[in-house]
N, C-alpha and C positions, 0 to 999 in steps of 0.2 A: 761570660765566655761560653761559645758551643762546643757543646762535647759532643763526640760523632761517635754511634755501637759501629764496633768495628764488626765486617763480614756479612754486611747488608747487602754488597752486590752480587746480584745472579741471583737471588735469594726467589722464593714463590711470592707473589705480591696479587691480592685480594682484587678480584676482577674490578675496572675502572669506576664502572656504575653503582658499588657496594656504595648504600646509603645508610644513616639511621632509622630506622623504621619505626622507633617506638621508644616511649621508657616508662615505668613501672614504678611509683612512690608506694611504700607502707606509711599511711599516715594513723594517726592517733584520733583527730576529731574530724571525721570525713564531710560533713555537714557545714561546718566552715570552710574547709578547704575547696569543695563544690563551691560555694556563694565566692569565694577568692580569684580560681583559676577560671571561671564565668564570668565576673562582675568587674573583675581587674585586670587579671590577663586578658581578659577576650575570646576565651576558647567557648564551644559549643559542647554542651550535655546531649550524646550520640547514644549511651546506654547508661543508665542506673537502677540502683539497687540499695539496700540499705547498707553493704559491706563492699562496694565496689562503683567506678566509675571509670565509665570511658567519653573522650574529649579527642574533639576534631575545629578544623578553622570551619568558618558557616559556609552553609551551604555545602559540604563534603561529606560522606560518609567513610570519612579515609581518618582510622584511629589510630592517632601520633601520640596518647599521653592518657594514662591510665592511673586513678587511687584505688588503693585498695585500704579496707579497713584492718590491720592486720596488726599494727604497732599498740602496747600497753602504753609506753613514754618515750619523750623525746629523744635523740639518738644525743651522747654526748658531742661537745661541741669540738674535741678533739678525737676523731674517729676518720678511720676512711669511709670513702664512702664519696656522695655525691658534692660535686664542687657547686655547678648548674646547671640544669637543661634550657639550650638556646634553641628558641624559635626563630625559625627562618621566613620572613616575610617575603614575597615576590617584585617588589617594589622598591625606591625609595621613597616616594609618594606613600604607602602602605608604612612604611616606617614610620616617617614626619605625623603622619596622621594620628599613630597609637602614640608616638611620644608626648605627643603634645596634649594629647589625652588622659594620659598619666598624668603629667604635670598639671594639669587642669584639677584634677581629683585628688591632690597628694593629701590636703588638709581633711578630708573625711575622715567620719569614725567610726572604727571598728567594734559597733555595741549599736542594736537598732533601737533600744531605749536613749541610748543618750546623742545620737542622732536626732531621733525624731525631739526630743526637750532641744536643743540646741540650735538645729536646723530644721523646723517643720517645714521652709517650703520645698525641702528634697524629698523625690518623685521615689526615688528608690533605694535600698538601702546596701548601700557599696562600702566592702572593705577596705580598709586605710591601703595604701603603696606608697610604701618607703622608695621613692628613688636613690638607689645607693651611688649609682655614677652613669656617666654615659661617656664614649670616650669614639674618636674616629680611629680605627688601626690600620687605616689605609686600604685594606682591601675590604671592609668592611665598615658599616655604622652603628652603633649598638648602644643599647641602655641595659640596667639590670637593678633588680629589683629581689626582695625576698616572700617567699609565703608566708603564710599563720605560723606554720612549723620549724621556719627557719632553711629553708629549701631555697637555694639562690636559682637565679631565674634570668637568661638573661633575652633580650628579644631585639634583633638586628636585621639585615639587609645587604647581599650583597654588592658590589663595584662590579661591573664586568671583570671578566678576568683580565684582557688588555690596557684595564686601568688601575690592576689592582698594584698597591707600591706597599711594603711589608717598611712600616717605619721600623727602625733598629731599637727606639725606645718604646714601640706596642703600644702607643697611643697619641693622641693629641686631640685638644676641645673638639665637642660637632661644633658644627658652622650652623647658630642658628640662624643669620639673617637666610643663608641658601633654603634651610629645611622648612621654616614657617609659612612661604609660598606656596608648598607641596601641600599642605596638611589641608584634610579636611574637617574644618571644626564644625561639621554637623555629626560627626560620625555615630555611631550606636556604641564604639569602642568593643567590634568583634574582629575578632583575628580571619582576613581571606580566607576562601575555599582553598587556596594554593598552598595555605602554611604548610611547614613540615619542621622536625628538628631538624634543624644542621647539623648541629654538634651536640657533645658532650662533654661537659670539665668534671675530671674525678680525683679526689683526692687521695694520693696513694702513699704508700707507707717506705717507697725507694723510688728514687727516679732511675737509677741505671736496670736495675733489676725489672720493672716495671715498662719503660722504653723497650727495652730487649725484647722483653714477653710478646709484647704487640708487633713487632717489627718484625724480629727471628721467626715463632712461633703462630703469630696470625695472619701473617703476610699482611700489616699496614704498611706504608712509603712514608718514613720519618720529614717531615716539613723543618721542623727546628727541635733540637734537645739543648736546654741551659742548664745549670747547674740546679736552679728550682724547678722547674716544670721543662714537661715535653708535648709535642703536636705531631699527629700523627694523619695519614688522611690515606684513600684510595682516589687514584684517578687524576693526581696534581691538585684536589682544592688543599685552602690554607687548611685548613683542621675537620676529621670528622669526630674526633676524641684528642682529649688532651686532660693530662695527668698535672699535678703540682703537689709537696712537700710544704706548702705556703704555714700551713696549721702547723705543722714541726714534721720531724724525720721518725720512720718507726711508728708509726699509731697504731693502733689494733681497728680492727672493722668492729660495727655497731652488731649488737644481738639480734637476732633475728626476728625476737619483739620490741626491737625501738624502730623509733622511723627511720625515714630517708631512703635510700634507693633500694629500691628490691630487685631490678636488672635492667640493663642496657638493652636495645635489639636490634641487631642490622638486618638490613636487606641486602640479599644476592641475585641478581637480577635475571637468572635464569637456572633452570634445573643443574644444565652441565656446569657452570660456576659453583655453584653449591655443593652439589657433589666433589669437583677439583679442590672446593677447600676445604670442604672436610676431612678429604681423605689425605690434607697434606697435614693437616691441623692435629688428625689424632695420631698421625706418625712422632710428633715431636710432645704432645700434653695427653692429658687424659681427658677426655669428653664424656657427655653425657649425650648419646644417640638418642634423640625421640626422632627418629625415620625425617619428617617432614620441618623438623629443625634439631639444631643438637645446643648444647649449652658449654660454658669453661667458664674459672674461674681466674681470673686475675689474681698476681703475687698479693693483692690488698686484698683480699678478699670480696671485689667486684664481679657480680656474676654476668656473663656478654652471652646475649644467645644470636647464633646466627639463625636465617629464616629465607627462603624462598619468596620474594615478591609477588 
């Protein structure tokens, strides 16, 4: 059943162009997770270091997705914190292509010893991917998958918008016979110059409480609120963040030494946007001013930094 926060209209609402800009993982073994979000996802190694990485689609120098070496142990598996970060491909062609390239690779192994004893004539050595599900939600196409660390992942395509049809039940099969036509089975399996996230799914510890914060106090435009989760977006897309209770009600956020999300980041697409929402943001929350972007925390203890494009 949807539940609606009442006194959302007239409210201040996040200029239309507000995008995700970035997201932030503390991981535990960065070394693997590099050889994962490269070999599996498809992202490109734009900057490294032995405590840090940054990742862009090829061919871009635009950094959508960032490890940091920062976590002692894995974050508990009921914690707030990060649901997935979805990559947004430019295509459905660009979709068909990576999915199918996943599914080509699912059976690899994650251990380059026992890789090479099992399968010597593979060229390279690529970490397992779990495909956890793929699903059509109508205005989108999408697969999703998890990390080494247990980070869901999900990577999709959107529908135009004048095709986009929001099923009531938030899913049904892809259509393989339409997708396998698209796909290029030569590919290198790298994610386009054009990727970007779309979204973000976060796991929160209230949905009304949580929904409100985003809506009331950051000026998002509510898409849908259920009883489990909510979607939130600027500008009319279906979601640029979205929350769920799915793991239980109440969780506590992970410590600041286990892994998983260390912050969300949006972009504001111009000076004077930026400044209008910050100055309406820290009327209602407290912020953290760094001048050329500022920070808040989420009722879960999720931290969203806005940012100037």
């Amino acid at each position: 059943m949807v539940q609606r926060i009442d006194g959302t209209q007239g409210k201040f609402v996040l200029d239309a162009a507000t995008q995700v800009g970035s997201v932030i993982l503390k991981v535990k073994d960065l070394e693997r997770q590099i050889a994962f979000y490269e070999n599996v996802v498809g992202l490109v190694v734009l900057e490294r270091s032995t405590q840090h990485a940054k990742f862009g689609g090829k061919g871009s120098n635009n950094v959508i997705f960032e490890l940091e070496k920062t976590a002692e142990k894995l974050q508990p598996a009921k914690s707030t914190g990060l649901f997935h970060t979805a990559f947004l491909l430019p295509s459905r062609e660009a979709f068909a292509t990576k999915f199918f390239e996943i599914l080509r690779n699912k059976e690899t192994i994650d251990s380059p010893i026992e890789q090479s004893s099992r399968f010597p004539h593979f060229e390279r050595y690529i970490p397992i991917a779990r495909l956890d599900s793929a699903s059509d939600h109508g205005y989108s196409e999408a697969f999703y998958i998890y990390d080494i660390e247990g980070n869901g992942i999900e990577i999709y395509a959107d529908r135009n918008r004048d095709d986009w049809d929001k099923y009531p039940s938030g899913s049904n099969p892809l259509n393989f016979k339409e997708l396998a036509p698209l796909a290029n089975f030569e590919t290198d399996g790298k994610l386009p110059a054009e990727t970007i996230i779309g979204h973000v799914h976060l796991r929160v510890a209230n949905i009304e409480e949580s929904a409100d914060f985003y809506i009331n106090k950051l000026g998002f435009e509510e898409q849908m609120i259920i009883d489990t989760a909510f979607f939130i977006s600027a500008g009319g897309y279906h979601h640029h963040l979205a929350g769920n209770v799915w793991s239980g009600k109440g969780l506590q956020k992970a410590a600041d030494n286990e892994s998983g999300l260390k912050e969300v980041r949006f972009k504001l697409p111009t000076i004077e946007s930026f400044e209008t929402a910050k100055n309406y943001i820290k009327q209602q929350i407290q912020i953290q001013d760094l001048r050329d972007e500022f920070v808040v925390e989420d009722p879960s203890g999720n931290r969203i930094v806005f940012e100037i494009a």
